[in-house]
VOMIBA-670324 format. One record per residue (C-alpha): residue number from 1; residue in three letters; x, y, z. Coordinates in steps of 0.2 Angstrom, whole numbers. Each point is the difference from the previous one (the first is absolute). Layout:
% residues N
REC  torse  kollum      x      y      z
REC    NUM     ALA      X      Y      Z
...
This chain:
% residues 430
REC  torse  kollum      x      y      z
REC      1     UNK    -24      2    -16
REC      2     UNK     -6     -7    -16
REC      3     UNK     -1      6    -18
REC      4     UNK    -11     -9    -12
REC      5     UNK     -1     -2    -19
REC      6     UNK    -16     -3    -12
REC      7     UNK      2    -17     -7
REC      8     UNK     -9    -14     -9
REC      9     UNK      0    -18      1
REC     10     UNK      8    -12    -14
REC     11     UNK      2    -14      9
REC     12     UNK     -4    -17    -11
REC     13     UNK    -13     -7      0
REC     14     UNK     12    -15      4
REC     15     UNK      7      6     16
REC     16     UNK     -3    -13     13
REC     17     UNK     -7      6     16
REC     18     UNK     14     -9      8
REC     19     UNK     11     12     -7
REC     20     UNK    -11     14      2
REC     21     UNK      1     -4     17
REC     22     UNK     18     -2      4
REC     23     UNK      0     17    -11
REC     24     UNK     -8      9     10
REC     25     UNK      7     -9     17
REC     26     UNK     17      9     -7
REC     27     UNK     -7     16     -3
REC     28     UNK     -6      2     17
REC     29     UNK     15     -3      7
REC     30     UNK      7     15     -8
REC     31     UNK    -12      9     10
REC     32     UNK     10     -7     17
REC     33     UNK     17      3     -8
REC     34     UNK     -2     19     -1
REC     35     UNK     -8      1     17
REC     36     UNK     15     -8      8
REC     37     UNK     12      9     -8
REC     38     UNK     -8     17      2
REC     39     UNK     -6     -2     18
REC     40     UNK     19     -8      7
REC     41     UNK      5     23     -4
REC     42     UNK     -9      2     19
REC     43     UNK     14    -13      6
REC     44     UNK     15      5     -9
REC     45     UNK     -2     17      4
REC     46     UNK      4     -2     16
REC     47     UNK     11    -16      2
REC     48     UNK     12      8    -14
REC     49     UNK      0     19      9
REC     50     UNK      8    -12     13
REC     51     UNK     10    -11     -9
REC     52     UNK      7     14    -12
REC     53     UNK     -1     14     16
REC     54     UNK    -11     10    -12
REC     55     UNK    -11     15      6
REC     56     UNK    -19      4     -3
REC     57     UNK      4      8    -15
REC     58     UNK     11    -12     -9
REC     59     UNK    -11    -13      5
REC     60     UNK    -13      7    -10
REC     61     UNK     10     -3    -16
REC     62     UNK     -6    -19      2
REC     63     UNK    -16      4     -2
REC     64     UNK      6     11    -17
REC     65     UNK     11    -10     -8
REC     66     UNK    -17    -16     -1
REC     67     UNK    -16     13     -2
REC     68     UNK     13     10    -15
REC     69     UNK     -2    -14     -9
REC     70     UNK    -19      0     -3
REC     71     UNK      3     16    -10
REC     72     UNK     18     -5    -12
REC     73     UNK     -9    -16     -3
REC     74     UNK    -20     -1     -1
REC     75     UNK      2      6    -17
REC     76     UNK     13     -9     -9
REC     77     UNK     -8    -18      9
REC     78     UNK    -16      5     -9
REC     79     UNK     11      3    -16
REC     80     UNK     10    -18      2
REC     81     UNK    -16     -9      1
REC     82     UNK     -8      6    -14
REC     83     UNK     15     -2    -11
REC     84     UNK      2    -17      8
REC     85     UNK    -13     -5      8
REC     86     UNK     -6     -3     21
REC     87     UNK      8    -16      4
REC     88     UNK     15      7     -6
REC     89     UNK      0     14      9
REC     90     UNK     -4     -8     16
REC     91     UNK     14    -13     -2
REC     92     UNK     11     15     -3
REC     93     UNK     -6     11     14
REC     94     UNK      2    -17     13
REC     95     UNK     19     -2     -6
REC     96     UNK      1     19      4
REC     97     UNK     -6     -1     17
REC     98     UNK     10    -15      2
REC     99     UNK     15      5     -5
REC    100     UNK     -2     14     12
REC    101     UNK     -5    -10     16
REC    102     UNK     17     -9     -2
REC    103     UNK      8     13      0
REC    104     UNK     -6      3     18
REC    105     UNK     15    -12      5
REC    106     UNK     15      9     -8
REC    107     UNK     -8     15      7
REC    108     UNK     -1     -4     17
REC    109     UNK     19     -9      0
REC    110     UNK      5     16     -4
REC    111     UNK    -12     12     11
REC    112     UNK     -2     10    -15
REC    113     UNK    -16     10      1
REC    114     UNK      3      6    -18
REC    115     UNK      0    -17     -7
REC    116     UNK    -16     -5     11
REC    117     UNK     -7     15     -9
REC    118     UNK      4     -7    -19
REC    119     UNK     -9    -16      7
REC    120     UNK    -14      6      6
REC    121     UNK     -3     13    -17
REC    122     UNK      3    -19    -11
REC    123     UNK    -13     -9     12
REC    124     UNK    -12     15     -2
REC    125     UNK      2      1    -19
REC    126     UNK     -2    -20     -1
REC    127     UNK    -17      5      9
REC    128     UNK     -6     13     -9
REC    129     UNK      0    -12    -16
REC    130     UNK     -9    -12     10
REC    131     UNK    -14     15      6
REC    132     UNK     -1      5    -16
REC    133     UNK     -3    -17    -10
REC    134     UNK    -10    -10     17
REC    135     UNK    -17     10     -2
REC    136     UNK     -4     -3    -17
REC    137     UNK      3    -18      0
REC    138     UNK     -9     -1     15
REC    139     UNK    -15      4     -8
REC    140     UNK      0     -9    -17
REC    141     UNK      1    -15      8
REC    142     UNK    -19     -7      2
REC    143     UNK    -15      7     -7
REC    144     UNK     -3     21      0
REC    145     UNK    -13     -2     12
REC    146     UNK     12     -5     15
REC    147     UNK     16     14     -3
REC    148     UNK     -4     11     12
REC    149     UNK      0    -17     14
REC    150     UNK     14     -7     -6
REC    151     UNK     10     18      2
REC    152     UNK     -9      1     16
REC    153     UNK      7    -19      6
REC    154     UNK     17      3     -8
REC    155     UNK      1     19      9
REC    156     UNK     -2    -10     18
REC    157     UNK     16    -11     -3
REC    158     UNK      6     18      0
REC    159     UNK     -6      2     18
REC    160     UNK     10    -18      2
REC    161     UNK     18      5     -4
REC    162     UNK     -1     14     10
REC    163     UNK     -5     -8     14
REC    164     UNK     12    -12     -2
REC    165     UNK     12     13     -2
REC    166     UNK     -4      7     14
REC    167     UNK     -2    -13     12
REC    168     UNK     11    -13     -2
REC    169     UNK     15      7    -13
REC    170     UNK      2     14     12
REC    171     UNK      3    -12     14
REC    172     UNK     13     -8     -8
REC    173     UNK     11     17     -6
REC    174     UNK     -3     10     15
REC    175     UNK     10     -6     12
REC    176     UNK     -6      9     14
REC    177     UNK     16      8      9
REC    178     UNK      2     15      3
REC    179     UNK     16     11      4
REC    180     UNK      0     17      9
REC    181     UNK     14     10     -4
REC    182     UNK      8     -2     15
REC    183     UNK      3    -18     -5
REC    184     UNK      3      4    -17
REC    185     UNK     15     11      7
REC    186     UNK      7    -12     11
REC    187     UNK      3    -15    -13
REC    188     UNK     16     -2    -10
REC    189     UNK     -2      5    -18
REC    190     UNK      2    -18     -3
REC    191     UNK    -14     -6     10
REC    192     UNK    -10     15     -5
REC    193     UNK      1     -7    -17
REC    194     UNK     -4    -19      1
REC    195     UNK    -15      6      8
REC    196     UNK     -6     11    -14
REC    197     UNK      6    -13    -12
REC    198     UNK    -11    -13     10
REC    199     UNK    -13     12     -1
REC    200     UNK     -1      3    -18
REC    201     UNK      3    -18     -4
REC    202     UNK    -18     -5      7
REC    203     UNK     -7      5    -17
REC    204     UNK     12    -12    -12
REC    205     UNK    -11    -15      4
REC    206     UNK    -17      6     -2
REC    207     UNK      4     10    -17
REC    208     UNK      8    -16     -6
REC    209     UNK    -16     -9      4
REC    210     UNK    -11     12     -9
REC    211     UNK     12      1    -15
REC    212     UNK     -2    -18      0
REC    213     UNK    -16      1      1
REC    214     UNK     -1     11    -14
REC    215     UNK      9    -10    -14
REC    216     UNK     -9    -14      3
REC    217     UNK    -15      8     -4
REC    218     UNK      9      7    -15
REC    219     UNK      3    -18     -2
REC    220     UNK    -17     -5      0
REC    221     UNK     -6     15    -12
REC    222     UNK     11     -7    -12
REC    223     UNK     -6    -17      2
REC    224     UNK    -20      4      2
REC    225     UNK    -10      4    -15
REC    226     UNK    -10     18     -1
REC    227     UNK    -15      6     -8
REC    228     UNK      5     14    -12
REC    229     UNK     -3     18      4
REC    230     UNK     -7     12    -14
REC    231     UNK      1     18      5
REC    232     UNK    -12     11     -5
REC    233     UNK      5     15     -7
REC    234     UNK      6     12    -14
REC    235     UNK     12     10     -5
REC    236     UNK     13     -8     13
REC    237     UNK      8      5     16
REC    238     UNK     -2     19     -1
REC    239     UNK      1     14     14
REC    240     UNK    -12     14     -4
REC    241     UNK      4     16     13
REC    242     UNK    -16      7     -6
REC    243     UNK    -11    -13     14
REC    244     UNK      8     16     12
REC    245     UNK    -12     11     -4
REC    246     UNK    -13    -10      8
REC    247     UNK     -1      8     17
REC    248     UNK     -6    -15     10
REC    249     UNK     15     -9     -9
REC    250     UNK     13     12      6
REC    251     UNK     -4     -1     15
REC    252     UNK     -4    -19      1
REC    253     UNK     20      0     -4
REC    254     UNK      4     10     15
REC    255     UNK    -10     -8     12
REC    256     UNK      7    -19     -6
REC    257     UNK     18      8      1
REC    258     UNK     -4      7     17
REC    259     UNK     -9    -17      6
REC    260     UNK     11    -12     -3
REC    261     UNK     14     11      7
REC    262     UNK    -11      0     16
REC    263     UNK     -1    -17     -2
REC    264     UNK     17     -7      2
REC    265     UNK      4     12     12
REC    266     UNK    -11     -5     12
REC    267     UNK      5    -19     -1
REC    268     UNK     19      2     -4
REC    269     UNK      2     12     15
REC    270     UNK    -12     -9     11
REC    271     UNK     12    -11      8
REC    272     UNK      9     14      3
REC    273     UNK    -12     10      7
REC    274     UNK     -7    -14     11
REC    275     UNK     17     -1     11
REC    276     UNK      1     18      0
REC    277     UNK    -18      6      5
REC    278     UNK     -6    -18      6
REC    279     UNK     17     -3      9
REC    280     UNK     -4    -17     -9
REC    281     UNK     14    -12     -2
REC    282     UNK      7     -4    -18
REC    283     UNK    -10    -18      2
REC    284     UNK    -16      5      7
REC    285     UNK      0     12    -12
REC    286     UNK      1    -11    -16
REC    287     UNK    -15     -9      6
REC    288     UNK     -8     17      2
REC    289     UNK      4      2    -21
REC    290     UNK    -10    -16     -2
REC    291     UNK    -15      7      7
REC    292     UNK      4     16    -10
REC    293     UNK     -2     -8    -18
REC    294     UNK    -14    -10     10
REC    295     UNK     -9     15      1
REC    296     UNK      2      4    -18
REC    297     UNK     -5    -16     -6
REC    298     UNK    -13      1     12
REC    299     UNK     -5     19     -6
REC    300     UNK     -1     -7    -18
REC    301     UNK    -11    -12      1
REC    302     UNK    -13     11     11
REC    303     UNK      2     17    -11
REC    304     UNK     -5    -12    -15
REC    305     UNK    -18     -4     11
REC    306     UNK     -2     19      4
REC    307     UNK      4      6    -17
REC    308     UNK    -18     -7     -3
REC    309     UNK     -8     10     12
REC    310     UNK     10     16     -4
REC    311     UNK      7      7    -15
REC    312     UNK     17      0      0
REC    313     UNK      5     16     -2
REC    314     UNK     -9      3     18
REC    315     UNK     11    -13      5
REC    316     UNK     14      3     -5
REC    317     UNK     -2     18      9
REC    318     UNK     -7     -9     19
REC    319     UNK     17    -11     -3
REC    320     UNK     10     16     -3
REC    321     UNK     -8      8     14
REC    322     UNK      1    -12     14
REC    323     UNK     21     -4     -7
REC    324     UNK      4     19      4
REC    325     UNK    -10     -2     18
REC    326     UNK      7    -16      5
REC    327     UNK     18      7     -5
REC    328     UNK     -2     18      9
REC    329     UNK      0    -13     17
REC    330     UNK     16    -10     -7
REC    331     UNK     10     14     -5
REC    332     UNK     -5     11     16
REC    333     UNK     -3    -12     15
REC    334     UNK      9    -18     -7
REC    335     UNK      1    -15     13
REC    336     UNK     -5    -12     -2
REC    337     UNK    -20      3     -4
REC    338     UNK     10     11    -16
REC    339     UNK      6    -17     -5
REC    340     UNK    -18     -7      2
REC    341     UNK     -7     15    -10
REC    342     UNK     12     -4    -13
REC    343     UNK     -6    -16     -3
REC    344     UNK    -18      9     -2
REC    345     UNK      9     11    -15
REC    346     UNK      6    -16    -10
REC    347     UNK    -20     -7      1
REC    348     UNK     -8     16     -6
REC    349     UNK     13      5    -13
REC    350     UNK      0    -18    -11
REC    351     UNK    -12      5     -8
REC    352     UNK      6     15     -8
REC    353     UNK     13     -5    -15
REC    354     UNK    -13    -10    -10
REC    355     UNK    -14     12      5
REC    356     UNK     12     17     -6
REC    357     UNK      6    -11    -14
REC    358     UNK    -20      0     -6
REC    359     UNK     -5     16      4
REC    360     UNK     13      8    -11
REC    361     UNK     -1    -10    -16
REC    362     UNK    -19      2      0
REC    363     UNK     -7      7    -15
REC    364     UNK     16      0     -9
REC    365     UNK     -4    -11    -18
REC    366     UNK     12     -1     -9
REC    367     UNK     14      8     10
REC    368     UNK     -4    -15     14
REC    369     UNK     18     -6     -5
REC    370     UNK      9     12      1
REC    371     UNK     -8      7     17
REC    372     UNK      1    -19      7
REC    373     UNK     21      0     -4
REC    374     UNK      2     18      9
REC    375     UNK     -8     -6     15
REC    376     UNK     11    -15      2
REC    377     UNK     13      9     -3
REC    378     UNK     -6     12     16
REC    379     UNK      5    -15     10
REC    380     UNK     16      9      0
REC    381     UNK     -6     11     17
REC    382     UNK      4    -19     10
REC    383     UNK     18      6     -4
REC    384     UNK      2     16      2
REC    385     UNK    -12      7     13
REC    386     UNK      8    -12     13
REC    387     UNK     17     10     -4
REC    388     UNK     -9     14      8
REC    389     UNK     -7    -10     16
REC    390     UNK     17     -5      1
REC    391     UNK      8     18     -2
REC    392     UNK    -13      5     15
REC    393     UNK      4    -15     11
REC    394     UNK     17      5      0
REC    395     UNK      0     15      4
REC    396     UNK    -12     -1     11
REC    397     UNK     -8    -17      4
REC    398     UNK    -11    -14     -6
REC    399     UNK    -17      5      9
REC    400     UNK      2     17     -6
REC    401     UNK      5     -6    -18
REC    402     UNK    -14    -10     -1
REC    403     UNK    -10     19     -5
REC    404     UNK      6     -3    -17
REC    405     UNK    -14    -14     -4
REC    406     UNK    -12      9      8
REC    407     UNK      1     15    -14
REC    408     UNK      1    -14    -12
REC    409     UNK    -18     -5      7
REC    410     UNK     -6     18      0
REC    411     UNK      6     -1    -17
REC    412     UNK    -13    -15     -6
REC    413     UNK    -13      8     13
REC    414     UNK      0     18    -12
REC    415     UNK      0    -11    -18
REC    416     UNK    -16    -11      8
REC    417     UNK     -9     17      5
REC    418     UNK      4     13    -13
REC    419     UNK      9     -9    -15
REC    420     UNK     -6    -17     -2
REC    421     UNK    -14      2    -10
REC    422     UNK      2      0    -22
REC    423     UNK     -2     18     -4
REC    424     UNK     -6     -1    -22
REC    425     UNK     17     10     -8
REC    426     UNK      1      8    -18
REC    427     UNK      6    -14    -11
REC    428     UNK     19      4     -7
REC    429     UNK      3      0    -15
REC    430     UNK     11    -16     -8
């Protein structure tokens, strides 16, 4: 989920393409960093409902307490940067997430699921600078005529992190064991406890690693020269409510809101879902999340090739469609085939963020901004529409909860068919 910025380039003339290079090398790797750290929620949810003996509900508050922070902090990233400027910001956001991956340690020496919540809001807000700056800088580095490939390469180291997330970070936090309750019941308290502690302890050393990781590349940003970054604009960072009278906008707003909430349910809970429906062990199904954020890698990459074939406003509604269909069969039969249909859900809805994010700021002018900043914000759904799949899954159960991203699809299915296109309002007054 990306947000972009207009920009310029006033690079020097002097910049060596050395530099350029290893620039740009450094800029991409931001692309990674988010991925891992967003796409490790699917693992923590459920390694940390076991370690902190959590239910379905609470462990939904992991996924709130990272998604929240796209909407307390989009803004005031934009804000430091143009006060400051980009490099800054990005060695400010890596400290941030640094800072809270280390905290991962204390956390899980404590078993305290509402320290491991503080952490993950800190490594999520670190990110969130690091979205927000990325994208811009991407594509001001080499002529104008090559922007939209070097987003496009940058976006498939994406794709990397997650996989590597996925499949081999997962590997190493999820232990695999599994205790009934009737073992659970027949250990001392004491041995009940070291092996919760062991379990939550799996995750010190691979944050560690990743906060690592993270200052030094906020080393080598500090090290590395930049070409300079101009934004164009006027009148500053200003929020107009006005954009809201624009139909196709309002709606755009609600449909992001509701997809990325569908989003994140569907990978976060999926593990879940794969050892309740797909009677999948905790291992096998980690390798099955792999193939998940596969598919949506793969999804992007093939909706690109069809969006020049067929508009994507029709796309966008086929993809809706065939999200509610493939969920009806999850949510209603399950197994193991609901897994696989699952899978098919993550291909045909990656397309959707970037393709609602331009329906809904077309035609705009002027109020393109402002629009561009409520949209981001809309991310906030990742955090709270899990709450409710987490509500139902407890009350119920997860095959049954997973209904709620099936409205959320219904949801982007009506904004393609009946909302999605510009509709001319009467202009308001200033």
């Amino acid at each position: 989920m990306n947000s972009t910025a207009a920009v310029k380039q006033t690079a020097p003339a002097s910049s060596t393409s050395r530099q350029l290079k290893l620039a740009t090398v450094l800029i991409i790797s931001l692309f990674f960093l988010w991925a891992l750290t967003g796409n490790l929620i699917p693992v923590l949810i459920p390694h940390l409902r076991k370690a902190c003996q959590l239910n379905d509900f609470q462990s939904a508050f992991i996924d709130a307490a990272y998604w929240i922070s796209y909407f307390f902090f989009a803004l005031p990233a934009a804000w430091v940067m143009r006060k400051w400027s980009y490099k800054t910001g990005i060695i400010t956001g890596l400290l941030i997430a640094a800072a809270g991956a280390v905290l991962f340690f204390p956390a899980a020496e404590l078993r305290s699921f509402g320290l491991f919540l503080f952490a993950l809001f800190l490594v999520a807000a670190g990110m969130t600078i690091l979205e927000t700056a990325a994208n811009p800088y991407i594509t001001i580095m080499g002529t104008p005529e090559t922007a939209v490939q070097r987003l496009n390469f940058a976006q498939a180291f994406n794709g990397l992190g997650a996989f590597v997330a996925a499949f081999f970070l997962s590997k190493v936090i999820l232990s695999g064991k599994e205790l009934t309750a009737a073992q659970s019941s027949s250990m001392s308290p004491e041995a009940l406890n070291q092996y919760l502690l062991t379990e939550a302890r799996s995750v010190q050393v691979p944050y560690l690693a990743i906060a690592g990781v993270l200052l030094l590349t906020a080393l080598l940003f500090r090290l590395v020269r930049f070409p300079k970054i101009q934004e164009e604009h006027s009148g500053g960072l200003s929020i107009n409510l006005r954009v809201f009278r624009h139909v196709h906008f309002r709606w755009g707003v609600i449909a992001q809101f509701a997809y990325v909430g569908a989003q994140v349910c569907i990978s976060s809970f999926f593990i879940r879902y794969a050892g309740y429906s797909g009677h999948m062990k905790e291992k096998e199904a980690t390798t099955y999340l792999g193939l998940l954020l596969l598919c949506f890698m793969t999804g992007r990459y093939a909706g690109t090739l069809f969006m020049r074939k067929i508009a994507p406003q029709r796309l966008l509604l086929l993809y809706s469609i065939a999200c509610v269909l493939l969920l009806c069969y999850s949510v209603a039969v399950g197994g193991r085939t609901g897994v696989y249909f699952l899978l098919a859900v993550e291909f045909f809805m990656s397309i959707m963020f970037p393709t609602i994010f331009s329906l809904a700021i077309r035609d705009l002018g002027n109020e393109t901004k402002s629009a561009s900043a409520f949209l981001v914000m809309s991310i906030v759904g990742g955090a709270l529409i899990p709450l409710a799949l987490g509500a139902v899954s407890f009350y119920s159960n997860v095959q049954l909860a997973y209904t709620v991203p099936l409205v959320c699809f219904a949801v982007v299915g009506y904004y393609a068919l009946k909302r999605a296109a510009p509709v001319t309002v009467q202009a308001v007054p200033q």
